[in-house]
N, CA, C and O atoms as a Maestro MAE file, in Angstrom:
{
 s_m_m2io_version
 :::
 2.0.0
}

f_m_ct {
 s_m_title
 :::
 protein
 m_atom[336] {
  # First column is atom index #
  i_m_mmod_type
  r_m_x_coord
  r_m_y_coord
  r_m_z_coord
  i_m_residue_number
  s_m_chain_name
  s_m_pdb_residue_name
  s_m_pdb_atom_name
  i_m_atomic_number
  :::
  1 25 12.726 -15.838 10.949 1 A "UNK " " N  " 7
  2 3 13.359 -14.726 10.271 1 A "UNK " " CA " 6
  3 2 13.090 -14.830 8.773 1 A "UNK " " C  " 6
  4 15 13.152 -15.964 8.299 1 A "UNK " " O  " 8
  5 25 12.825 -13.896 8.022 2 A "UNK " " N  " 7
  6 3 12.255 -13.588 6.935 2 A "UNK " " CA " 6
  7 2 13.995 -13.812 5.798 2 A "UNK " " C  " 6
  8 15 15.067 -13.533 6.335 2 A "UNK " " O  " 8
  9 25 13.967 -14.237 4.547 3 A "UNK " " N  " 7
  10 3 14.903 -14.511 3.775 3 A "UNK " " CA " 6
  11 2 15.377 -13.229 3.066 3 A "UNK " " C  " 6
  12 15 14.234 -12.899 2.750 3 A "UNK " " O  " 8
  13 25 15.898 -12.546 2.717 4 A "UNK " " N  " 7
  14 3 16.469 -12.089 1.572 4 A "UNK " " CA " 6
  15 2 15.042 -11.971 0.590 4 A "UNK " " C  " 6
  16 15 14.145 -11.131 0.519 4 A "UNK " " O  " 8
  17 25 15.384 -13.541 -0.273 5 A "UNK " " N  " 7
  18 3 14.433 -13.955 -1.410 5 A "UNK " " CA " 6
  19 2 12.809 -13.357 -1.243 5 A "UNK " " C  " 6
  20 15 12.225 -12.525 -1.938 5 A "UNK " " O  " 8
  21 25 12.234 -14.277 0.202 6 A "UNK " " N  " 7
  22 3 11.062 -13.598 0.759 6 A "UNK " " CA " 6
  23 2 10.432 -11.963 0.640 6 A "UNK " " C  " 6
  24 15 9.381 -11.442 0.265 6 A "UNK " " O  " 8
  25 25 11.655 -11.549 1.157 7 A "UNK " " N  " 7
  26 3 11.564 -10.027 1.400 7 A "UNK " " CA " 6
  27 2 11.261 -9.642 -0.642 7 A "UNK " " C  " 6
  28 15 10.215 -9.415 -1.250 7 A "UNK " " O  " 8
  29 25 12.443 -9.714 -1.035 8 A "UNK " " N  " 7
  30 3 12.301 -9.351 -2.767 8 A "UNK " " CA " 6
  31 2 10.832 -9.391 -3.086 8 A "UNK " " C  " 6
  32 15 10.044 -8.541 -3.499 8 A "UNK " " O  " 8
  33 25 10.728 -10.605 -2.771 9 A "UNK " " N  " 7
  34 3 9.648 -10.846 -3.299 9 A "UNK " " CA " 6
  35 2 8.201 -10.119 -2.503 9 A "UNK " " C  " 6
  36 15 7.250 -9.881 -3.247 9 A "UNK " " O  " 8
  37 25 8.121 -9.919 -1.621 10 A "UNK " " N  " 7
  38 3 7.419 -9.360 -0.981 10 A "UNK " " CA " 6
  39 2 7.756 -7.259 -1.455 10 A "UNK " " C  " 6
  40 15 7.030 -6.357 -1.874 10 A "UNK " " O  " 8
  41 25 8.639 -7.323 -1.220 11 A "UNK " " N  " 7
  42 3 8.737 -5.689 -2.151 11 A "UNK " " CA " 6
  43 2 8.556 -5.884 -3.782 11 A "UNK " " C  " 6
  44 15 8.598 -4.827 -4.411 11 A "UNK " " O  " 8
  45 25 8.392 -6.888 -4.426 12 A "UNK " " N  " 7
  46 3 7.503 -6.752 -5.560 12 A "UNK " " CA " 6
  47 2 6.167 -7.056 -5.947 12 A "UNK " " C  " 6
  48 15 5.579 -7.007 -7.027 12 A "UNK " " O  " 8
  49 25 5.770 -7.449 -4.555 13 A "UNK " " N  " 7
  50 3 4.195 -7.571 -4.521 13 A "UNK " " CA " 6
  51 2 3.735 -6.510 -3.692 13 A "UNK " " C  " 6
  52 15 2.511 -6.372 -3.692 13 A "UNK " " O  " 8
  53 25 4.491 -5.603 -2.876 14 A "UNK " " N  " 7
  54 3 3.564 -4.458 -2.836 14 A "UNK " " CA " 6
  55 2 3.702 -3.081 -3.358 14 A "UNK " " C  " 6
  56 15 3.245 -1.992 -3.011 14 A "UNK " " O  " 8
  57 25 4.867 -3.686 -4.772 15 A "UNK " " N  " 7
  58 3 5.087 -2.782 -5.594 15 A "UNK " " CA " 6
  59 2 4.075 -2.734 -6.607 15 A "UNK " " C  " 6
  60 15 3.726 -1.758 -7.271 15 A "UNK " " O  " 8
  61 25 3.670 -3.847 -6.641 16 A "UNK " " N  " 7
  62 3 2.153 -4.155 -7.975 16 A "UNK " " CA " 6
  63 2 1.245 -3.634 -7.140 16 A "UNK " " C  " 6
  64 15 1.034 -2.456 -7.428 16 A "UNK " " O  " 8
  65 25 0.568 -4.044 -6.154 17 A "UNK " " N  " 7
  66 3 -0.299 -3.338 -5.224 17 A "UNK " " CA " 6
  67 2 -0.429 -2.252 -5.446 17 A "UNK " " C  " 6
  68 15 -1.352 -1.932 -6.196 17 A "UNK " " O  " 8
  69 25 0.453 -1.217 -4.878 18 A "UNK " " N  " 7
  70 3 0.448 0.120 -5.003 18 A "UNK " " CA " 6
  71 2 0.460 0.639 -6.509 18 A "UNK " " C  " 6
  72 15 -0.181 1.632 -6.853 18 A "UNK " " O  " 8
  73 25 1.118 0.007 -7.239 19 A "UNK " " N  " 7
  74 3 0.700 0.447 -8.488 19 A "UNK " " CA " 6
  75 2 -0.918 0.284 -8.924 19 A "UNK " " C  " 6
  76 15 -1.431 1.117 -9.670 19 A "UNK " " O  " 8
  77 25 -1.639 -0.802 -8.422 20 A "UNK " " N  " 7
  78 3 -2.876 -1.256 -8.946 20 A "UNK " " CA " 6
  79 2 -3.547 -0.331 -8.000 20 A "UNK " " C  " 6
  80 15 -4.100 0.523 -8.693 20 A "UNK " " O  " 8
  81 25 -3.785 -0.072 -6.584 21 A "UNK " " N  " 7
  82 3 -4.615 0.426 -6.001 21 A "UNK " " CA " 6
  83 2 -3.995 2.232 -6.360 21 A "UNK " " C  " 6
  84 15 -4.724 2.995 -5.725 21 A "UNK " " O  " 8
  85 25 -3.196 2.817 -6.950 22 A "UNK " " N  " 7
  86 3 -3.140 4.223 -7.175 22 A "UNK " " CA " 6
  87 2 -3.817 3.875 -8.952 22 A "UNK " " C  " 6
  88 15 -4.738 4.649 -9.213 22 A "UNK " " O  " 8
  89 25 -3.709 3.547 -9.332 23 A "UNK " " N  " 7
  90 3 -4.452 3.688 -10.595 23 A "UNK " " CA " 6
  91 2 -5.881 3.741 -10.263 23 A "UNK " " C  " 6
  92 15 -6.691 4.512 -10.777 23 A "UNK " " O  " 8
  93 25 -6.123 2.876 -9.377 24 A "UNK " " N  " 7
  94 3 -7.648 2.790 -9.531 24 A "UNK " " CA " 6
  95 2 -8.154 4.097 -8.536 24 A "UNK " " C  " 6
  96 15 -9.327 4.435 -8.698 24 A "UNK " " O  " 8
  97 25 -7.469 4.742 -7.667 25 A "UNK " " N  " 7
  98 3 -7.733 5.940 -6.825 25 A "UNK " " CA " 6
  99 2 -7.703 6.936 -8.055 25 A "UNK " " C  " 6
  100 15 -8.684 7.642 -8.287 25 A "UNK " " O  " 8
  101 25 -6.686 6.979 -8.757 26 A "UNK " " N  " 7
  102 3 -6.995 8.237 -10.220 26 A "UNK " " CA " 6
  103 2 -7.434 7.778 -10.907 26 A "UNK " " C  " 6
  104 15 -6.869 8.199 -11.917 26 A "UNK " " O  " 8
  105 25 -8.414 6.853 -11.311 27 A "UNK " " N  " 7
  106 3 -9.752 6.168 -11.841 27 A "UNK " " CA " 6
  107 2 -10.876 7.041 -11.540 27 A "UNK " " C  " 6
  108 15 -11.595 7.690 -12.300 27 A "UNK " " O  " 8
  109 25 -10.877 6.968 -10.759 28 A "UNK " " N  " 7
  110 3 -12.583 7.202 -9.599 28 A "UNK " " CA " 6
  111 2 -12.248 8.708 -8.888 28 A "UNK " " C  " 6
  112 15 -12.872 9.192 -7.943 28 A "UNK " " O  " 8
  113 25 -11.249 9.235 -9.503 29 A "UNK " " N  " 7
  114 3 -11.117 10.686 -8.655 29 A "UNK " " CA " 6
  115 2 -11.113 11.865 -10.043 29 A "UNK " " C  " 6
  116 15 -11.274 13.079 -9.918 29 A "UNK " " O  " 8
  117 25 -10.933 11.277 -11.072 30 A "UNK " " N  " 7
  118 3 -10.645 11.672 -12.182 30 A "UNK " " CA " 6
  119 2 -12.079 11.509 -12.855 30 A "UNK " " C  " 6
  120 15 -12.410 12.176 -13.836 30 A "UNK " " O  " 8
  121 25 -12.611 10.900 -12.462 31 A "UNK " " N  " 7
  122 3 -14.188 10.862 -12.602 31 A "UNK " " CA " 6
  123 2 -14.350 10.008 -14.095 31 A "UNK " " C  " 6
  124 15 -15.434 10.155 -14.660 31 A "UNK " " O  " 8
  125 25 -13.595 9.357 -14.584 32 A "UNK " " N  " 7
  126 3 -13.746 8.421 -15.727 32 A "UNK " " CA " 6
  127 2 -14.336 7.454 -15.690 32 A "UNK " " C  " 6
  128 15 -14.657 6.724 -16.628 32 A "UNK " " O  " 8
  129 25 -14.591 7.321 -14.336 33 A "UNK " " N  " 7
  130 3 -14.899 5.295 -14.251 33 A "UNK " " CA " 6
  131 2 -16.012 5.599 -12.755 33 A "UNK " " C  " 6
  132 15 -15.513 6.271 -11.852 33 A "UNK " " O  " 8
  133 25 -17.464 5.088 -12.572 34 A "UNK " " N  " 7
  134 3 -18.091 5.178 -11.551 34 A "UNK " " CA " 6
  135 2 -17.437 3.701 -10.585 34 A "UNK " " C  " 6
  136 15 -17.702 3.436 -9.412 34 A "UNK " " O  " 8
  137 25 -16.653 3.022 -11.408 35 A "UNK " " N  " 7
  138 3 -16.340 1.784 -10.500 35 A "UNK " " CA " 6
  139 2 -15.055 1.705 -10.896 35 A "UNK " " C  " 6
  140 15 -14.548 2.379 -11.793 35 A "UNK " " O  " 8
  141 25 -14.199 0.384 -9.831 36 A "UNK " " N  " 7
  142 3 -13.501 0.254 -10.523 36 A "UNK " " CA " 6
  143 2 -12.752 -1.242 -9.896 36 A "UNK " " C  " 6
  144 15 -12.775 -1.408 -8.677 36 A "UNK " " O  " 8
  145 25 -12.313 -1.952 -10.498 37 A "UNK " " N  " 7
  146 3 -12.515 -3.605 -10.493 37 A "UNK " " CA " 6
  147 2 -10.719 -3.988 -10.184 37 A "UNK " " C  " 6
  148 15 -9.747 -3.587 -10.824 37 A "UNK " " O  " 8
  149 25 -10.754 -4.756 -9.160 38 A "UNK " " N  " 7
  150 3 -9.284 -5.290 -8.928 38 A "UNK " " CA " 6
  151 2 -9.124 -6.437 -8.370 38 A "UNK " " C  " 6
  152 15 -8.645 -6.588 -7.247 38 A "UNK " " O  " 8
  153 25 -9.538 -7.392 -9.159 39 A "UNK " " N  " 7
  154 3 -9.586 -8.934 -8.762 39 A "UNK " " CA " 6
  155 2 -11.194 -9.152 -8.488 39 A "UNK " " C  " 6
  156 15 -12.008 -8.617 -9.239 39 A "UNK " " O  " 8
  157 25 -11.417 -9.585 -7.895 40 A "UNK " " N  " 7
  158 3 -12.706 -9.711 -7.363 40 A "UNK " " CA " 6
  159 2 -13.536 -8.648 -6.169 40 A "UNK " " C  " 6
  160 15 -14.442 -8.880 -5.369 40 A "UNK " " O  " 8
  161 25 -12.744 -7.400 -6.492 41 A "UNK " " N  " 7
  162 3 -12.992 -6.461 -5.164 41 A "UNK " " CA " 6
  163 2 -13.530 -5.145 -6.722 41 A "UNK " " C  " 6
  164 15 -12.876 -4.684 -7.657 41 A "UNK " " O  " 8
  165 25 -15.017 -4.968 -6.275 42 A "UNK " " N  " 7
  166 3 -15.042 -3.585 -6.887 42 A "UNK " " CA " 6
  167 2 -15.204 -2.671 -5.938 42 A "UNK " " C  " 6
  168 15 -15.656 -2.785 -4.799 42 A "UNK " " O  " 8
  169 25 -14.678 -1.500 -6.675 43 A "UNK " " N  " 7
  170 3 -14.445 0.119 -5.358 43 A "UNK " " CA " 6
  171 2 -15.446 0.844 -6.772 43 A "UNK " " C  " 6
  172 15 -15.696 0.660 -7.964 43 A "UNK " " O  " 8
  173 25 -15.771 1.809 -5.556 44 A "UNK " " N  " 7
  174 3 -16.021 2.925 -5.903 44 A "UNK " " CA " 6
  175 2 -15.972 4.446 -5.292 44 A "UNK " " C  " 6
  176 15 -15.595 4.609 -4.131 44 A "UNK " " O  " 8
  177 25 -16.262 5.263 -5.896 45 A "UNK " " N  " 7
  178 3 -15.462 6.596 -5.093 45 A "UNK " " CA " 6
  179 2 -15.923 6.972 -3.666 45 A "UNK " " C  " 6
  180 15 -15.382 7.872 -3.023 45 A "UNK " " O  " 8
  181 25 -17.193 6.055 -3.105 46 A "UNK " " N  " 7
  182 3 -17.222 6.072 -2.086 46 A "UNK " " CA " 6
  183 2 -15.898 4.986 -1.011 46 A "UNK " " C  " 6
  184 15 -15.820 5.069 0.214 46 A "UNK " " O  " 8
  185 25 -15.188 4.243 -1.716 47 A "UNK " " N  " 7
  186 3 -13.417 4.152 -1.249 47 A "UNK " " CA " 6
  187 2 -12.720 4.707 -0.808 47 A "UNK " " C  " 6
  188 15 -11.964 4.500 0.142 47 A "UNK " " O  " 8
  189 25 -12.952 5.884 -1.748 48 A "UNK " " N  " 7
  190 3 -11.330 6.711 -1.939 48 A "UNK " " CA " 6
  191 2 -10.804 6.743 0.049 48 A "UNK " " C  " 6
  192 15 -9.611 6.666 0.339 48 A "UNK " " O  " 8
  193 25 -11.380 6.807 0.636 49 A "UNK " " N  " 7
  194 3 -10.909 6.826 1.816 49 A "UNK " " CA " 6
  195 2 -9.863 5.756 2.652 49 A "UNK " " C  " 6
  196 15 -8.828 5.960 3.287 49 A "UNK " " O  " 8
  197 25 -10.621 4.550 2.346 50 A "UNK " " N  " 7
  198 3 -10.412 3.568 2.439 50 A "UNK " " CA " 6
  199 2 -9.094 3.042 1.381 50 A "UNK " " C  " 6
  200 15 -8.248 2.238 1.773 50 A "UNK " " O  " 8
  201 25 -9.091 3.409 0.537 51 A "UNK " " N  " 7
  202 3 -7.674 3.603 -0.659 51 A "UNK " " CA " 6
  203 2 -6.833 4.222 -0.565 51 A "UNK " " C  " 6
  204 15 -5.781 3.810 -1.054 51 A "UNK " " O  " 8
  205 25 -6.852 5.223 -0.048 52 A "UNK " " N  " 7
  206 3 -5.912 5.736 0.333 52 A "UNK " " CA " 6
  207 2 -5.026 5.355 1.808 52 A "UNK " " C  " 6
  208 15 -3.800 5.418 1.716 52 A "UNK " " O  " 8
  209 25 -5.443 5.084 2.745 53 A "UNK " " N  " 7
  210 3 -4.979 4.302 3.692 53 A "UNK " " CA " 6
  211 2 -4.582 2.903 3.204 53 A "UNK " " C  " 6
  212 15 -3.677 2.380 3.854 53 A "UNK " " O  " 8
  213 25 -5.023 2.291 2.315 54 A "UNK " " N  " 7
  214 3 -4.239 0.551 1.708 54 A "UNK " " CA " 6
  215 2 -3.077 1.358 1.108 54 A "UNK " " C  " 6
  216 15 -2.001 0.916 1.511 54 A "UNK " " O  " 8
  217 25 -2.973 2.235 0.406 55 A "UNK " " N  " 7
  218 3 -1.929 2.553 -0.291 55 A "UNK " " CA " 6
  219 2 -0.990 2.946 0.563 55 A "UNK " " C  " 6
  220 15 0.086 2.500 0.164 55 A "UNK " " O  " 8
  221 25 -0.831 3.716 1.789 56 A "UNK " " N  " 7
  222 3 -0.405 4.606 2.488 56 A "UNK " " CA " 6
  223 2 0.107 2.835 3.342 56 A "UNK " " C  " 6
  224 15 1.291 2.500 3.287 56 A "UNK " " O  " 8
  225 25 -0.624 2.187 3.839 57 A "UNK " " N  " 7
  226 3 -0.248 0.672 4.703 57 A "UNK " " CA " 6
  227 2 0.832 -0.027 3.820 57 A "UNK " " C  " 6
  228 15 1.961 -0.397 4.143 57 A "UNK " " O  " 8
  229 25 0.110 -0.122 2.470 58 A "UNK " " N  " 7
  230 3 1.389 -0.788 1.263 58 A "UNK " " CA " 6
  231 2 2.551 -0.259 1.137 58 A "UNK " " C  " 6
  232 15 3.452 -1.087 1.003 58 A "UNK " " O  " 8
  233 25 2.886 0.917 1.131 59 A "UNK " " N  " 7
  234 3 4.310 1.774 1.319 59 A "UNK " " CA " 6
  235 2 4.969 1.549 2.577 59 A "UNK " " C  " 6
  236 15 6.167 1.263 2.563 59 A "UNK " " O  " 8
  237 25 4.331 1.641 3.687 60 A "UNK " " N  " 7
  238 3 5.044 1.187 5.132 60 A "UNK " " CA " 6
  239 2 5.427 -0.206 5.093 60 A "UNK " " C  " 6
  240 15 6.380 -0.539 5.798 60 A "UNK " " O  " 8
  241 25 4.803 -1.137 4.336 61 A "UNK " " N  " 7
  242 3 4.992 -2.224 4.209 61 A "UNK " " CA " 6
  243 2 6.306 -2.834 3.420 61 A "UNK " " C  " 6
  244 15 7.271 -3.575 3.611 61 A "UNK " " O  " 8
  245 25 5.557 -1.850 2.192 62 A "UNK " " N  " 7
  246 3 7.375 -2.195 1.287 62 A "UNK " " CA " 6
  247 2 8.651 -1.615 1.790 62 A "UNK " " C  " 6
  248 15 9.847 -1.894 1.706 62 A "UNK " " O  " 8
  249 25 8.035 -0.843 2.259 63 A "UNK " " N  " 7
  250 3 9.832 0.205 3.230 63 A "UNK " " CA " 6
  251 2 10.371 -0.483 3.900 63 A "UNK " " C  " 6
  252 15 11.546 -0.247 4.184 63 A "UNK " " O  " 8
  253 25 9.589 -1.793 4.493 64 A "UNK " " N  " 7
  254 3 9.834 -2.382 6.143 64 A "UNK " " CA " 6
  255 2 10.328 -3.666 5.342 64 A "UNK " " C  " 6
  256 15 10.951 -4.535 5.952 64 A "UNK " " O  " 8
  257 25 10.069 -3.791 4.044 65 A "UNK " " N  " 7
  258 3 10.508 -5.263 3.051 65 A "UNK " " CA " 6
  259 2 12.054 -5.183 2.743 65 A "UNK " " C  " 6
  260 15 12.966 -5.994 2.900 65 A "UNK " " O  " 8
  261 25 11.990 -3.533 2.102 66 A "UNK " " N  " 7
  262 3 12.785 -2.628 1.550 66 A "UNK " " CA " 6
  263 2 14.506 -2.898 2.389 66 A "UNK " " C  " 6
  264 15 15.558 -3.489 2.144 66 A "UNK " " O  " 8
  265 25 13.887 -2.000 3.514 67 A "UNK " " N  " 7
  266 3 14.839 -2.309 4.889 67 A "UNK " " CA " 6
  267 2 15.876 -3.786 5.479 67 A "UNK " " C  " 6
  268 15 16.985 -3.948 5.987 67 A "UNK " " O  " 8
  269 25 14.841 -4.552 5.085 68 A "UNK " " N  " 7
  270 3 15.585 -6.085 5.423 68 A "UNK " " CA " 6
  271 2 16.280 -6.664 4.062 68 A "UNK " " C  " 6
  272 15 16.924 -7.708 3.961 68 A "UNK " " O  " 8
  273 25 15.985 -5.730 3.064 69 A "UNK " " N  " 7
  274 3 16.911 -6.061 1.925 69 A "UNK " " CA " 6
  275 2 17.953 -5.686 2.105 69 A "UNK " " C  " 6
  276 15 18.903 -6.469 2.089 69 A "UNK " " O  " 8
  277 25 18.087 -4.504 2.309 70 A "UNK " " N  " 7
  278 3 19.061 -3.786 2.530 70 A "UNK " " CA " 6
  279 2 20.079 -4.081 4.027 70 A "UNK " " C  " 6
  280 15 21.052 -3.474 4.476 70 A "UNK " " O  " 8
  281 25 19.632 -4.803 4.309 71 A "UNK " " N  " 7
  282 3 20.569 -5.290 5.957 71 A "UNK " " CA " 6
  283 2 20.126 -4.379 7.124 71 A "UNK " " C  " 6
  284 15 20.675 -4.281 8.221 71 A "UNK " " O  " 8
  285 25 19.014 -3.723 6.672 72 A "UNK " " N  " 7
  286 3 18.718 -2.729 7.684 72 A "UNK " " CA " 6
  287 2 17.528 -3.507 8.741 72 A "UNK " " C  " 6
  288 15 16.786 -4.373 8.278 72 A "UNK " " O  " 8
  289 25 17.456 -3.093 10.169 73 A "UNK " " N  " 7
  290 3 15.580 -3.548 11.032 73 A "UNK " " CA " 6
  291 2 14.942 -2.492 10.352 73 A "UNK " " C  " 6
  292 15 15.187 -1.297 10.184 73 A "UNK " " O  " 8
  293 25 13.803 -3.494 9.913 74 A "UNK " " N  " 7
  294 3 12.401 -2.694 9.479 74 A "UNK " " CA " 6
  295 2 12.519 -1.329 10.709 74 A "UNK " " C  " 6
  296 15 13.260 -1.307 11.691 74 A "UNK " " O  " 8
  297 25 11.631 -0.371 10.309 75 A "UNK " " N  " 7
  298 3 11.204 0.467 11.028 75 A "UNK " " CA " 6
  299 2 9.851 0.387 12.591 75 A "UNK " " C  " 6
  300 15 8.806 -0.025 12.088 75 A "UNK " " O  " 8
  301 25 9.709 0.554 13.606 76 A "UNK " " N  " 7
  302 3 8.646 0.388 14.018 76 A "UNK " " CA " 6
  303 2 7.748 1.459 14.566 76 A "UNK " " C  " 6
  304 15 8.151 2.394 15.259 76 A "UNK " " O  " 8
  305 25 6.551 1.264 14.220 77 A "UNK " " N  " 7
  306 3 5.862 2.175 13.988 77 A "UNK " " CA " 6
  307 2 5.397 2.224 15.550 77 A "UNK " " C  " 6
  308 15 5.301 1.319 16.379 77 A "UNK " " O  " 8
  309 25 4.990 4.487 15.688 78 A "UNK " " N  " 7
  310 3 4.712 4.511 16.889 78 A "UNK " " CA " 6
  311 2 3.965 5.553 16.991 78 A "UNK " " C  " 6
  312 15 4.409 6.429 16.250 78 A "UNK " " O  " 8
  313 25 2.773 5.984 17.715 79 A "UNK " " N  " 7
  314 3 2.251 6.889 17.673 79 A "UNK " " CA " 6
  315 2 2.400 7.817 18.724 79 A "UNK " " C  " 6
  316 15 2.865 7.442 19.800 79 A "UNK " " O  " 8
  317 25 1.804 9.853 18.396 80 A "UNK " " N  " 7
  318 3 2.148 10.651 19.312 80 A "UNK " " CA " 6
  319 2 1.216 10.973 19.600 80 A "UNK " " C  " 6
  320 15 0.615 11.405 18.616 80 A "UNK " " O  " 8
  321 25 0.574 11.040 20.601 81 A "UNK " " N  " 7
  322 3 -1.397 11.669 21.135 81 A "UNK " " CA " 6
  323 2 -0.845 12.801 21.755 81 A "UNK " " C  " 6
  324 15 0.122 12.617 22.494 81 A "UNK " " O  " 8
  325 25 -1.309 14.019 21.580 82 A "UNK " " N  " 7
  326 3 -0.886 14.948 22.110 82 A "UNK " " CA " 6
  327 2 -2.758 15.322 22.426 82 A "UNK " " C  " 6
  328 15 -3.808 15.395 21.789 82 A "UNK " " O  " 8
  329 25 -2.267 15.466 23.783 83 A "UNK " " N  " 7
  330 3 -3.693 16.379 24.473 83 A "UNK " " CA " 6
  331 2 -3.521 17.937 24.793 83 A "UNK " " C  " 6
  332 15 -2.544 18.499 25.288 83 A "UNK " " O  " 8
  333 25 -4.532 18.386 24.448 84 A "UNK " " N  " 7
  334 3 -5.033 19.992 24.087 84 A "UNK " " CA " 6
  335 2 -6.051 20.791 22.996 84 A "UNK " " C  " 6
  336 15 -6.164 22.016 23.041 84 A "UNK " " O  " 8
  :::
 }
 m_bond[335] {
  # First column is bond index #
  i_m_from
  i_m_to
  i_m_order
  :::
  1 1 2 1
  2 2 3 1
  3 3 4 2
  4 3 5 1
  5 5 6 1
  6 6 7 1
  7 7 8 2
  8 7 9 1
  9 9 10 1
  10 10 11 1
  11 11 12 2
  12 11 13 1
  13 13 14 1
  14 14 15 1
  15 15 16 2
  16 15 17 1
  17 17 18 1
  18 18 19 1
  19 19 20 2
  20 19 21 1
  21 21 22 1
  22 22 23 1
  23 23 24 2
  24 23 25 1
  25 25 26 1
  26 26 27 1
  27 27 28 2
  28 27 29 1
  29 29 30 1
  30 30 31 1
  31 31 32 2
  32 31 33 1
  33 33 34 1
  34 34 35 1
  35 35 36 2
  36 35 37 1
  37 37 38 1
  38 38 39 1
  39 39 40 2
  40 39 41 1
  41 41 42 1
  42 42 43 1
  43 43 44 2
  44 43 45 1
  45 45 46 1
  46 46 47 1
  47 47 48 2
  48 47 49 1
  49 49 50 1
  50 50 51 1
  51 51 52 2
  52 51 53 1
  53 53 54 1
  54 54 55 1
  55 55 56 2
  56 55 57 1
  57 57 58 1
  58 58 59 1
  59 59 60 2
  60 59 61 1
  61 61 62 1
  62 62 63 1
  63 63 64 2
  64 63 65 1
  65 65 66 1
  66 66 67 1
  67 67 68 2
  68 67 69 1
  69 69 70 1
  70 70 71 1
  71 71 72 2
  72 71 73 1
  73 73 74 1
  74 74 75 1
  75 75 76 2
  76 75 77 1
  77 77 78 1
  78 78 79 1
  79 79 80 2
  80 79 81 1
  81 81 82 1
  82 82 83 1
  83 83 84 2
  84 83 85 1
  85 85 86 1
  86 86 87 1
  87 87 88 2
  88 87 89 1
  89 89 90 1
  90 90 91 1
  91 91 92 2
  92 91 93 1
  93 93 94 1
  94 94 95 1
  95 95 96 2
  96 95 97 1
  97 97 98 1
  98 98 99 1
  99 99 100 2
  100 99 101 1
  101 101 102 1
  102 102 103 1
  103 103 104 2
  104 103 105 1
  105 105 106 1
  106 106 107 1
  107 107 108 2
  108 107 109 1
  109 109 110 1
  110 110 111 1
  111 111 112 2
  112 111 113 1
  113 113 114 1
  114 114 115 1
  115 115 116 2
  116 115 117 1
  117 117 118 1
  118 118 119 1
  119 119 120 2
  120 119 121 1
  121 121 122 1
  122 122 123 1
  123 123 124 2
  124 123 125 1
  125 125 126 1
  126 126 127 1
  127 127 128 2
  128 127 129 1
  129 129 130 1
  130 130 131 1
  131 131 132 2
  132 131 133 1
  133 133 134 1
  134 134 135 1
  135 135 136 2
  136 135 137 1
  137 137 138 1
  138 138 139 1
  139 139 140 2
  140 139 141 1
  141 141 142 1
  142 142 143 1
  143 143 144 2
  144 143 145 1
  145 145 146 1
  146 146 147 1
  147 147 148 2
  148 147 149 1
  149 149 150 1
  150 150 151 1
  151 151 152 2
  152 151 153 1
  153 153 154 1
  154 154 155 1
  155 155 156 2
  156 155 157 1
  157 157 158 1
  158 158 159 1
  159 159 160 2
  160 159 161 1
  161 161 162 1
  162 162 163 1
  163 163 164 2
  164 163 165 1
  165 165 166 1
  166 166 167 1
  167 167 168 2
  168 167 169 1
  169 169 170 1
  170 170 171 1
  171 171 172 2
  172 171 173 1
  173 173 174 1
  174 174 175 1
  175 175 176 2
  176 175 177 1
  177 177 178 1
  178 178 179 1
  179 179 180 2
  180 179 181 1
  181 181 182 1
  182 182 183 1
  183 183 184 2
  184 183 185 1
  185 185 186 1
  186 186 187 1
  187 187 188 2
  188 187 189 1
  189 189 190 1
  190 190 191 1
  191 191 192 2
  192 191 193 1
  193 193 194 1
  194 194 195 1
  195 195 196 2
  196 195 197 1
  197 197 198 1
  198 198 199 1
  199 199 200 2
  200 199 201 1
  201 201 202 1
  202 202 203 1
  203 203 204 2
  204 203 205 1
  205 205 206 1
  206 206 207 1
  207 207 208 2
  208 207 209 1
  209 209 210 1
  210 210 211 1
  211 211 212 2
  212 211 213 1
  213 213 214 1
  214 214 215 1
  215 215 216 2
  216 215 217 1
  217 217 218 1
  218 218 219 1
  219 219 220 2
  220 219 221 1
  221 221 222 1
  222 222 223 1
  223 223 224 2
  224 223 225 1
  225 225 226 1
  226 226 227 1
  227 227 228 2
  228 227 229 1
  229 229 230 1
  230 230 231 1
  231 231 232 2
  232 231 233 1
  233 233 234 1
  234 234 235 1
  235 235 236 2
  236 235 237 1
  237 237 238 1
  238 238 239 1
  239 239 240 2
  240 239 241 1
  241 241 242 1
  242 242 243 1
  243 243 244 2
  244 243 245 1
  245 245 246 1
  246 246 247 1
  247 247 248 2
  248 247 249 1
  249 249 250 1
  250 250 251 1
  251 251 252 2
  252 251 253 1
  253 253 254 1
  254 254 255 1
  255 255 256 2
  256 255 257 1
  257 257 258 1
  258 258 259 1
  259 259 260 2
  260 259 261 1
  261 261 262 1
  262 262 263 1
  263 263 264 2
  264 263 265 1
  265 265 266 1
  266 266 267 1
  267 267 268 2
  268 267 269 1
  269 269 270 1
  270 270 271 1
  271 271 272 2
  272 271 273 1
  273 273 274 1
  274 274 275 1
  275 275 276 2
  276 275 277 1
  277 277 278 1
  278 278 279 1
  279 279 280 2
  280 279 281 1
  281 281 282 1
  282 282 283 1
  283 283 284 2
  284 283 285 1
  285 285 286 1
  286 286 287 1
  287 287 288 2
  288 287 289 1
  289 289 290 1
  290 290 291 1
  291 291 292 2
  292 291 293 1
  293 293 294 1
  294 294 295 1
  295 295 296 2
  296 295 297 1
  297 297 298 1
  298 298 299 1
  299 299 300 2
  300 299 301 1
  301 301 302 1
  302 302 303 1
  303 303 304 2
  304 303 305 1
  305 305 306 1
  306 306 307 1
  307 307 308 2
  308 307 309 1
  309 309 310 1
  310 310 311 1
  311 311 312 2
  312 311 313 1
  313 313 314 1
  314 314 315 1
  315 315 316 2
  316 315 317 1
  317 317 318 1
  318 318 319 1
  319 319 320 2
  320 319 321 1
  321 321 322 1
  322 322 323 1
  323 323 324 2
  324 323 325 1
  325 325 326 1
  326 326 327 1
  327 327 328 2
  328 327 329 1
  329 329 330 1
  330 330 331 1
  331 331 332 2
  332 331 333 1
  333 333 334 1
  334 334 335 1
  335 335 336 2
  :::
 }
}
C-alpha cells in the first residue's frame, strides 16, 4: 500500500511532468522551436502525438495520486467498444 508521503510526492512529480511536457507541446506547435529538449529526450513536432497522450497518461496518473491523498480508491480505468 502506497503512503500518504509517497502519493504527495508522486502528485508533485507528475505535476512537473505535465508542466514540462505542455510547455514543450506549445513549443513545437507554436512553431518557435523545430526541437525541443527534456532531459536527455529530444521531441519534435513530429511528437506532438505522442505528447499529447504522456500528458493526457500524466493527469490520470496524478488524479489516481490525487485520490489516495485524499482518502479516496484511485479511479479504474475501463473501456467502451461499441460495434457499428
Amino acid at each position: 500500500m502506497i503512503t500518504k508521503q509517497d502519493a504527495k510526492n508522486m502528485v508533485e512529480y507528475y505535476t512537473a511532468l505535465i508542466a514540462e511536457l505542455t510547455k514543450a507541446k506549445l513549443q513545437l506547435v507554436q512553431g518557435g522551436v523545430k526541437s525541443y529538449t527534456i532531459g536527455d529526450r529530444s521531441l519534435t513536432r513530429f511528437d506532438l502525438d505522442n505528447l499529447g497522450k504522456e500528458i493526457e497518461d500524466a493527469l490520470l496518473k496524478k488524479a489516481e495520486y490525487e485520490a489516495i491523498l485524499n482518502g479516496r480508491r484511485p479511479r479504474k480505468a475501463f473501456g467502451v467498444i461499441v460495434n457499428g
